[in-house]
MMTF fields as JSON, N, C-alpha, C and O atoms, coordinates in Angstrom:
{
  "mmtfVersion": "1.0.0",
  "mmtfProducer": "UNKNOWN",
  "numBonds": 403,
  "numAtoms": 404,
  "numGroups": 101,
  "numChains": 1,
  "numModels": 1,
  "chainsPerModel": [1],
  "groupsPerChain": [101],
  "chainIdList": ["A"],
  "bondAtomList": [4, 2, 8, 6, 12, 10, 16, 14, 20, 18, 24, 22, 28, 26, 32, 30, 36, 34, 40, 38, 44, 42, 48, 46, 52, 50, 56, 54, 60, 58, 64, 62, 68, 66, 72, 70, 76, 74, 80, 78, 84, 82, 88, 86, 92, 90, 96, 94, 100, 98, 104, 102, 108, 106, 112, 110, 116, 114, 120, 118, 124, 122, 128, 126, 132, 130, 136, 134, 140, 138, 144, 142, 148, 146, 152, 150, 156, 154, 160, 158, 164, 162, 168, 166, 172, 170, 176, 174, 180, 178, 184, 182, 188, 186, 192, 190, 196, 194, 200, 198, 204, 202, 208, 206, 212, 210, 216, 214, 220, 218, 224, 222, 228, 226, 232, 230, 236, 234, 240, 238, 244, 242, 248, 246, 252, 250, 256, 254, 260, 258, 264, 262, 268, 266, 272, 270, 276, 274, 280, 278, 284, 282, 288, 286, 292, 290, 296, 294, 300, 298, 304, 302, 308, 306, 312, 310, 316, 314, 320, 318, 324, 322, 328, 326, 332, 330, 336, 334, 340, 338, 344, 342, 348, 346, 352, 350, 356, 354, 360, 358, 364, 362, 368, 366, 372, 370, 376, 374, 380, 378, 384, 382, 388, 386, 392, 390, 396, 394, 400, 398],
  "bondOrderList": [1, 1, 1, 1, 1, 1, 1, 1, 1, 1, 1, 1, 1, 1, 1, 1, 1, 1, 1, 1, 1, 1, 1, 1, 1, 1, 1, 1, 1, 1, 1, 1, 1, 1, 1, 1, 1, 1, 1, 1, 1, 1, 1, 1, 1, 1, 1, 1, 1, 1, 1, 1, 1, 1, 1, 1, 1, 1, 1, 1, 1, 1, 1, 1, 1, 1, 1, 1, 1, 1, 1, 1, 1, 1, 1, 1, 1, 1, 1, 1, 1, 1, 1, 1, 1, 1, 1, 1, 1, 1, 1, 1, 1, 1, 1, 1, 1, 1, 1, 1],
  "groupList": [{"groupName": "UNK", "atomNameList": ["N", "CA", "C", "O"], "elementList": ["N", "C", "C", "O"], "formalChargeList": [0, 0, 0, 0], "bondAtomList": [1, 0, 2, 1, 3, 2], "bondOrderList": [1, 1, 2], "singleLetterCode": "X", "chemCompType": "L-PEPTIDE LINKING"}],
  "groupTypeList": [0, 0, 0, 0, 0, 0, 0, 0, 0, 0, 0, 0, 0, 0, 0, 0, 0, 0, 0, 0, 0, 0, 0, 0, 0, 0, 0, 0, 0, 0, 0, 0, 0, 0, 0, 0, 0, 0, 0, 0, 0, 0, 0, 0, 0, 0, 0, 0, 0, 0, 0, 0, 0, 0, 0, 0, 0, 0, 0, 0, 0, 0, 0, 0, 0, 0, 0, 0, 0, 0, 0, 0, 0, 0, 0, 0, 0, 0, 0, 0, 0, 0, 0, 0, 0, 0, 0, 0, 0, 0, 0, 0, 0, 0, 0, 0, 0, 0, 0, 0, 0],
  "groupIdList": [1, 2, 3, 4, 5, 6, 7, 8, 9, 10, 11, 12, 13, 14, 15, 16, 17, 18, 19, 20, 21, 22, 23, 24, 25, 26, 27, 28, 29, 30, 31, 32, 33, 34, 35, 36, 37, 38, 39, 40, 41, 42, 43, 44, 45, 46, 47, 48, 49, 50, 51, 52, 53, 54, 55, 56, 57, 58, 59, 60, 61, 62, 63, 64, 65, 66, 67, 68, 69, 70, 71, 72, 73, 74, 75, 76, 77, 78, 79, 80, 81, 82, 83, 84, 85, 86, 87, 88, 89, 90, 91, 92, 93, 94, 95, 96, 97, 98, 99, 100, 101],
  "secStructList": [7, 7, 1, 1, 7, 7, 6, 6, 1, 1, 7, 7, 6, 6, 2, 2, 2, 2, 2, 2, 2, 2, 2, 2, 2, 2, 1, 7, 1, 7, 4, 4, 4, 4, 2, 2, 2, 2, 2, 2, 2, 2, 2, 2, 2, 2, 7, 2, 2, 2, 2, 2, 2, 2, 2, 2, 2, 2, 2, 2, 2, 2, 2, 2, 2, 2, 2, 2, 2, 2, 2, 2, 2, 2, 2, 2, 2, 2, 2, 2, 2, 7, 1, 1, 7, 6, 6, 7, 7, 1, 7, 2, 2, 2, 2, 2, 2, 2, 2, 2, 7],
  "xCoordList": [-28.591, -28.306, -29.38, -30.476, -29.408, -30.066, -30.386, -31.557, -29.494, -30.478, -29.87, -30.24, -28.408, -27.841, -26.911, -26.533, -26.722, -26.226, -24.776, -24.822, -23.869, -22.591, -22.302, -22.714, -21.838, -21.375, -21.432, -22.208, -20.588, -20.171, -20.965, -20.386, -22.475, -23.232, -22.891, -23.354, -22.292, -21.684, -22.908, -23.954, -21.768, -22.279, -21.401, -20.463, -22.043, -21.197, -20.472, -20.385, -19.339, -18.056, -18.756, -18.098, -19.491, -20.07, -21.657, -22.537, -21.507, -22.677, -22.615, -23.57, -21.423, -20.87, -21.449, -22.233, -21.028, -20.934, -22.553, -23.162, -23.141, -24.825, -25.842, -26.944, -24.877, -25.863, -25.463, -26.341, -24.686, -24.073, -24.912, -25.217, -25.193, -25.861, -27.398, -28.041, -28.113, -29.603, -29.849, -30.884, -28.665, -29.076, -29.038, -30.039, -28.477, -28.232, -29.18, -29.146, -30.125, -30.802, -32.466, -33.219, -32.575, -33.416, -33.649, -34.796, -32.342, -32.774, -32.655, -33.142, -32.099, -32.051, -33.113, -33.399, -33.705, -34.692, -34.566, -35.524, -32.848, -32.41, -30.868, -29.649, -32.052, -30.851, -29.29, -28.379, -29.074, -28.472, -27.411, -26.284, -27.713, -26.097, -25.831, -24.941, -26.427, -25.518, -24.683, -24.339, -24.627, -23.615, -22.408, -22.169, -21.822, -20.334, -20.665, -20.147, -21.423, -21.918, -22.287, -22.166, -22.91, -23.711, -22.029, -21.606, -21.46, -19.596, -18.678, -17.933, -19.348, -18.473, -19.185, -18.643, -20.453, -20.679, -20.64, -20.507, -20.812, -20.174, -18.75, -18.159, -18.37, -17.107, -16.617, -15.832, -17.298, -17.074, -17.684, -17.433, -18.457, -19.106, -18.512, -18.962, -17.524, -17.462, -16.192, -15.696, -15.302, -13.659, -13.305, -12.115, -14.357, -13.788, -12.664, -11.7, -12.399, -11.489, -10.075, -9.077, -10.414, -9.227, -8.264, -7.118, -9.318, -8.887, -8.144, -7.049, -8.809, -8.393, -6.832, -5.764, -7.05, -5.556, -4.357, -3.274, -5.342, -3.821, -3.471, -2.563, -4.517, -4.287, -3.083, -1.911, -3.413, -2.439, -1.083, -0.181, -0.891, 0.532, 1.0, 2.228, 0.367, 1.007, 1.471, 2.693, 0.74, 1.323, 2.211, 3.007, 2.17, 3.821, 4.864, 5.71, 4.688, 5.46, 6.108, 7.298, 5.203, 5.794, 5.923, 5.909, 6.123, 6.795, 8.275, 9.275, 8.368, 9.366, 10.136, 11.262, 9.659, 10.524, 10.921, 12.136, 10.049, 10.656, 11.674, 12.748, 11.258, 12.879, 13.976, 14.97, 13.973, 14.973, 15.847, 17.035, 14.835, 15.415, 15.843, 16.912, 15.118, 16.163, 17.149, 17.953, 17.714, 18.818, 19.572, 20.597, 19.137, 20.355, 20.625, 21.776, 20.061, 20.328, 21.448, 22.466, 21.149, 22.247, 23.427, 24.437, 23.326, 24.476, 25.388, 26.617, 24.648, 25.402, 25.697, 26.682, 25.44, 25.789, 27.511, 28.57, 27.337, 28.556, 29.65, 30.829, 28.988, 30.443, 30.549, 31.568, 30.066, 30.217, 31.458, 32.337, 31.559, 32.401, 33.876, 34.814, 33.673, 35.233, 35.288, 34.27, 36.292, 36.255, 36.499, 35.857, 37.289, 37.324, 36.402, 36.685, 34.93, 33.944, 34.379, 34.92, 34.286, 34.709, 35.647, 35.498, 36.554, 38.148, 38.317, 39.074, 37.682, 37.652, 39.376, 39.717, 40.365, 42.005, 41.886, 42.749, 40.995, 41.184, 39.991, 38.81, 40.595, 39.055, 39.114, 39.959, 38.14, 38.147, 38.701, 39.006, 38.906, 39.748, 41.382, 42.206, 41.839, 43.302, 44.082, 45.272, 42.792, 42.806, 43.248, 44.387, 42.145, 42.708, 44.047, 44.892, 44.23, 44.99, 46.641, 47.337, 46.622, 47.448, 47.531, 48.442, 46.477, 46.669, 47.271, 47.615, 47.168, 47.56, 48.863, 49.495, 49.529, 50.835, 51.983, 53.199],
  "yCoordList": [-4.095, -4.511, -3.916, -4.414, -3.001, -2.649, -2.631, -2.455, -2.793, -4.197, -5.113, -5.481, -5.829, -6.672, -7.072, -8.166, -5.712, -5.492, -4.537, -3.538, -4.733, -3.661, -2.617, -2.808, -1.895, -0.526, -0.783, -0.167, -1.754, -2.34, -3.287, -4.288, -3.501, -4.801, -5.87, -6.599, -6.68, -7.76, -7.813, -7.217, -9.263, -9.448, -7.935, -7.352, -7.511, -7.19, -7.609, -8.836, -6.549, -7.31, -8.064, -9.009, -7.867, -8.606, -9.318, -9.564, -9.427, -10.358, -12.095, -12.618, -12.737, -13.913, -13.592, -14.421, -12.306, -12.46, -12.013, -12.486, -11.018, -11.349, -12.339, -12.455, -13.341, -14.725, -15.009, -14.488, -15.501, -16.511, -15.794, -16.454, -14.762, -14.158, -13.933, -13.506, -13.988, -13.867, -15.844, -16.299, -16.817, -17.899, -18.285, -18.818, -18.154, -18.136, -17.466, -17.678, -16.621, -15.691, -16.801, -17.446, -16.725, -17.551, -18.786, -18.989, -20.077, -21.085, -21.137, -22.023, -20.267, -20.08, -19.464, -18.373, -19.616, -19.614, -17.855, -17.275, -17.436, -16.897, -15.521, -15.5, -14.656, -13.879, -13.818, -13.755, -13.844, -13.639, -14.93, -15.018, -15.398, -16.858, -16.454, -17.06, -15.494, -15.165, -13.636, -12.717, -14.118, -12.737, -12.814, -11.8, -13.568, -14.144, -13.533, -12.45, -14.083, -13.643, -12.526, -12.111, -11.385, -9.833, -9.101, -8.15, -9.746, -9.344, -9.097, -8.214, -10.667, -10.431, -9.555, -9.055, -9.447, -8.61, -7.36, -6.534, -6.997, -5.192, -4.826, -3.778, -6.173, -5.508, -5.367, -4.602, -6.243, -5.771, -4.817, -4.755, -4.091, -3.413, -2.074, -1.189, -1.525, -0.505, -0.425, 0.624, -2.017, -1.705, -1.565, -1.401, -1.601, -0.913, -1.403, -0.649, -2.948, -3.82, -3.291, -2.694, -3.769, -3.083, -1.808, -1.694, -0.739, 0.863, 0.91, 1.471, 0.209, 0.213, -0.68, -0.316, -1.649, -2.111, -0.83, -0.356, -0.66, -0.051, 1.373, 1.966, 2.145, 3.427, 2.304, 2.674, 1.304, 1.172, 0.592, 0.554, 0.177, -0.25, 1.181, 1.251, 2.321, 3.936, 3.94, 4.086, 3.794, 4.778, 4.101, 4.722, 2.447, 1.818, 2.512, 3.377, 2.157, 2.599, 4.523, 4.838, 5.251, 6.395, 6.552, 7.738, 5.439, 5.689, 4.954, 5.483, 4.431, 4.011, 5.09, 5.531, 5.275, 6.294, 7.218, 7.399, 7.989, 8.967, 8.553, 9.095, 7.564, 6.75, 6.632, 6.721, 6.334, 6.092, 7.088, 7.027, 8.207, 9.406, 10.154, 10.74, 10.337, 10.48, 10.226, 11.137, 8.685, 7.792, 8.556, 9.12, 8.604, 8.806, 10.624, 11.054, 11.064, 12.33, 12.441, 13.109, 11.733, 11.23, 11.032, 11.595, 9.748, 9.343, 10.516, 10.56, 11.248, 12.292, 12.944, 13.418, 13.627, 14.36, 13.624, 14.243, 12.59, 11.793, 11.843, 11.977, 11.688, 11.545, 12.839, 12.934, 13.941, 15.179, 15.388, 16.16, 15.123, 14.984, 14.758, 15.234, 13.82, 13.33, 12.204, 11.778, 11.948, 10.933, 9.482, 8.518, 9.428, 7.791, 8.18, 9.123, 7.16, 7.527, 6.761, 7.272, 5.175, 4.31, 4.267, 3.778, 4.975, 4.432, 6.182, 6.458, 6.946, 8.335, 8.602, 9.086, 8.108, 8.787, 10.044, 10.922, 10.075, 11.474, 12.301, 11.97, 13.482, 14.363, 15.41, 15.31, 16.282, 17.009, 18.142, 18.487, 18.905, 19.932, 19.48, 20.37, 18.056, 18.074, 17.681, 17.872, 16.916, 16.278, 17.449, 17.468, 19.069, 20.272, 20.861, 21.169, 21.007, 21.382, 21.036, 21.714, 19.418, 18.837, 18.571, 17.887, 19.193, 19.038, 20.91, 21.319, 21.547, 23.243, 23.361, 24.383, 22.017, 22.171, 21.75, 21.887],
  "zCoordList": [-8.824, -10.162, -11.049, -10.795, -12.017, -12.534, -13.726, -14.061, -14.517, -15.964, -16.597, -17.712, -15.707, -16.071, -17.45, -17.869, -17.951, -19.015, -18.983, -18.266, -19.518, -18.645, -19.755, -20.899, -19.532, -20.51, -21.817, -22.547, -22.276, -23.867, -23.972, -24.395, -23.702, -23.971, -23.556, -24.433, -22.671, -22.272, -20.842, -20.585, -19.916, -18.924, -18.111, -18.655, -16.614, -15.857, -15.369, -15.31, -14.608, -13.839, -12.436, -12.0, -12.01, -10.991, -11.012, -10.187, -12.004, -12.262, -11.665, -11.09, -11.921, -11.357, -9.707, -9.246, -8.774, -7.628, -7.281, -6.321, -8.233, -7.95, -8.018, -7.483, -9.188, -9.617, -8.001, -7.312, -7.366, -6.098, -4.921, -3.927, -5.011, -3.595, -4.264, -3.305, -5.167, -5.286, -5.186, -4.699, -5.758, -5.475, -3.832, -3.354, -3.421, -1.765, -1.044, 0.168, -1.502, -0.332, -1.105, -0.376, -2.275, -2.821, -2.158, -1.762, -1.863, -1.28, 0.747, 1.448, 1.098, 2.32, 3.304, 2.813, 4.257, 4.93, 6.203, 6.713, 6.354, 6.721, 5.966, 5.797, 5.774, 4.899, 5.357, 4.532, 6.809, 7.24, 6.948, 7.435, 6.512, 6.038, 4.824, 4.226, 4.241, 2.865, 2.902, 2.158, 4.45, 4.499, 3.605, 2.949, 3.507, 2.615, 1.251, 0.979, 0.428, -0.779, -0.824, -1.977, 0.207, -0.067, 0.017, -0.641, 0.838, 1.513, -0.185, -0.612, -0.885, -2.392, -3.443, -4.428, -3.095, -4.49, -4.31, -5.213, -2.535, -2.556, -2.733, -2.994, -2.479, -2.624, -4.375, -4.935, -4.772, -6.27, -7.119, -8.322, -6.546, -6.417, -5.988, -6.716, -4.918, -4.435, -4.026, -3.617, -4.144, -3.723, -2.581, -2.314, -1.549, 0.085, 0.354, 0.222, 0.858, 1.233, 0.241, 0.646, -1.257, -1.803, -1.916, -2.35, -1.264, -1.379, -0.108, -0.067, 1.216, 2.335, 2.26, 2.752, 1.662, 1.647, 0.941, 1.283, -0.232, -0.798, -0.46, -1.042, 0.895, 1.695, 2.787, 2.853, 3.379, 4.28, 3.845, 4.681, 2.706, 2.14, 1.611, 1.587, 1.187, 0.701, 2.094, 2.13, 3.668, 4.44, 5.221, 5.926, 5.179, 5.515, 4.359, 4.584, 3.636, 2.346, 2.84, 2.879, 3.071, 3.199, 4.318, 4.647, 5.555, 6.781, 6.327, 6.812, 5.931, 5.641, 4.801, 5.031, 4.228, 3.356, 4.24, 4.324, 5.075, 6.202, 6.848, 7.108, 7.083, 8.197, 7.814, 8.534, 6.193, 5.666, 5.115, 4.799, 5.059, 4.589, 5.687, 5.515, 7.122, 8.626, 8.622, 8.821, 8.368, 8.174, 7.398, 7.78, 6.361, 5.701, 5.808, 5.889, 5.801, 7.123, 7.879, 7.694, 8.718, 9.775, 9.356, 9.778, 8.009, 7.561, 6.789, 6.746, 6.325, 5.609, 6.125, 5.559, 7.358, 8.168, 8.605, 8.717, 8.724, 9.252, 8.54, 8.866, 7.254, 6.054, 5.794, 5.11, 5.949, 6.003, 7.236, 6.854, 7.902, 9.173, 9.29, 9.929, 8.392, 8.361, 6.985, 6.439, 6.695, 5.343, 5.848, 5.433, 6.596, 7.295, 8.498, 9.237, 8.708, 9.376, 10.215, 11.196, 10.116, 10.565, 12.044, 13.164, 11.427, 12.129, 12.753, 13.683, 12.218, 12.422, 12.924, 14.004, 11.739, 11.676, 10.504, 10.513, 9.699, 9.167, 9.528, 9.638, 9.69, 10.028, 8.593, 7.704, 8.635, 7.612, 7.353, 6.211, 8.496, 8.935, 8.854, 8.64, 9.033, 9.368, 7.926, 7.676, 6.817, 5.471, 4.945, 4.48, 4.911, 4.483, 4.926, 4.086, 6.122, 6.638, 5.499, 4.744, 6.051, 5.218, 3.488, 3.02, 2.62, 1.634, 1.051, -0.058, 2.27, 2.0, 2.288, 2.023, 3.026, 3.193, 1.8, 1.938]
}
């Protein structure tokens, strides 16, 4: 923390989470129990936890999208095939066939 003052003259954005961890290391005999508090002010501080979440919701997110776009791959390939997919009574070749007659 280096002079407690933020860009636009105000408090900083993590000033709340530095008051809670300099009071905690102050009355505690053992730095090590204010692990919780050093945990909140880096992270407000540097985002890790948050960046890491929102890298692993992009790359569910764009596995999914791959899959879905396989899928429907597939699917188009299918309706490419024939027009009743389903029940496969018209094919695409016999639809032409019969609309040249």
């Amino acid at each position: 923390m280096a002079s407690g003052f933020s860009f636009n003259g105000g408090t900083p954005r993590c000033f709340a989470f530095w008051q809670e961890f300099s009071k905690c290391y102050a009355q505690t005999d053992a730095p090590s129990q204010c692990r919780l508090q050093a945990d909140d002010y880096l992270e407000c501080l540097h985002h890790t936890n948050e960046i890491a979440r929102a890298k692993a919701i992009k790359a569910e997110f764009v596995r999914k999208a791959t899959h879905q776009a396989q899928e429907g791959r597939k699917q188009a390939d299918i309706l490419a095939d024939g027009v009743i997919v389903g029940v496969g009574l018209i094919q695409r070749g016999q639809g032409e066939a019969a609309a040249a007659s």
